[in-house]
N, C-alpha and C positions, 0 to 999 in steps of 0.2 A: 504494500500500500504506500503510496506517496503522501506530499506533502499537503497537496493541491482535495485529496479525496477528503484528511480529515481536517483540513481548514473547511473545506464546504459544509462537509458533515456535523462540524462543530457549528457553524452559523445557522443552518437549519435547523438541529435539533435543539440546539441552544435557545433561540428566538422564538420558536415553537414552543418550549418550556416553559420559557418565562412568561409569555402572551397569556398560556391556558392557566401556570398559576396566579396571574393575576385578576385573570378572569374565575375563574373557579372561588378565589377567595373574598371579591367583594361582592358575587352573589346577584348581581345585576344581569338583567332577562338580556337576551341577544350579544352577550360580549365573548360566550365561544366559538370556534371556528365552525363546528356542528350546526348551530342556531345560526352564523352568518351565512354560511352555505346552503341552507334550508330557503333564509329569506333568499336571498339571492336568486336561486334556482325555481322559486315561485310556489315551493312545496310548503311553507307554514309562514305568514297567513296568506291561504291558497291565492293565483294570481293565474290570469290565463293562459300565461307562456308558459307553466310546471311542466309537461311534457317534452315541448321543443326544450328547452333548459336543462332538461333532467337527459332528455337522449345527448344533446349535444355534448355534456359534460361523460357518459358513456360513451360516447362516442372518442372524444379525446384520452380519454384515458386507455381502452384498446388501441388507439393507434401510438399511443406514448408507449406501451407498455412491449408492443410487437416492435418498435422503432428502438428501444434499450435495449431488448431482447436479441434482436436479428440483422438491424442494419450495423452494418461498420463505420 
């Protein structure tokens, strides 16, 4: 593993950490990334794009997930 993998890894896991415990501890409705991702995507409270938002976002993530996987 290099340098470059656990500087990234550290920034994302890190900043992800800290975000959810902050969020987690002062208790406040919508400050997890769950709950922002929910509103967002139009799944709670309902909106009439949930669908297209919700395939679009499965949608990217098969294609991210086949594109890590298999391209060089």
């Amino acid at each position: 593993m290099n340098t470059a993998w656990v500087v990234w890894g550290g920034l994302v896991l890190g900043s992800f950490a800290v975000l959810e415990t902050i969020a987690l501890l002062n208790h406040r409705e919508g400050d997890t990334l769950s709950e922002r991702l929910r509103e967002w995507l139009g799944i709670y409270p309902v909106k009439h794009w949930r669908l297209a938002a919700s395939a679009a976002l499965l949608g990217f993530l098969v294609w991210f997930g086949w594109h890590i996987v298999f391209q060089q």
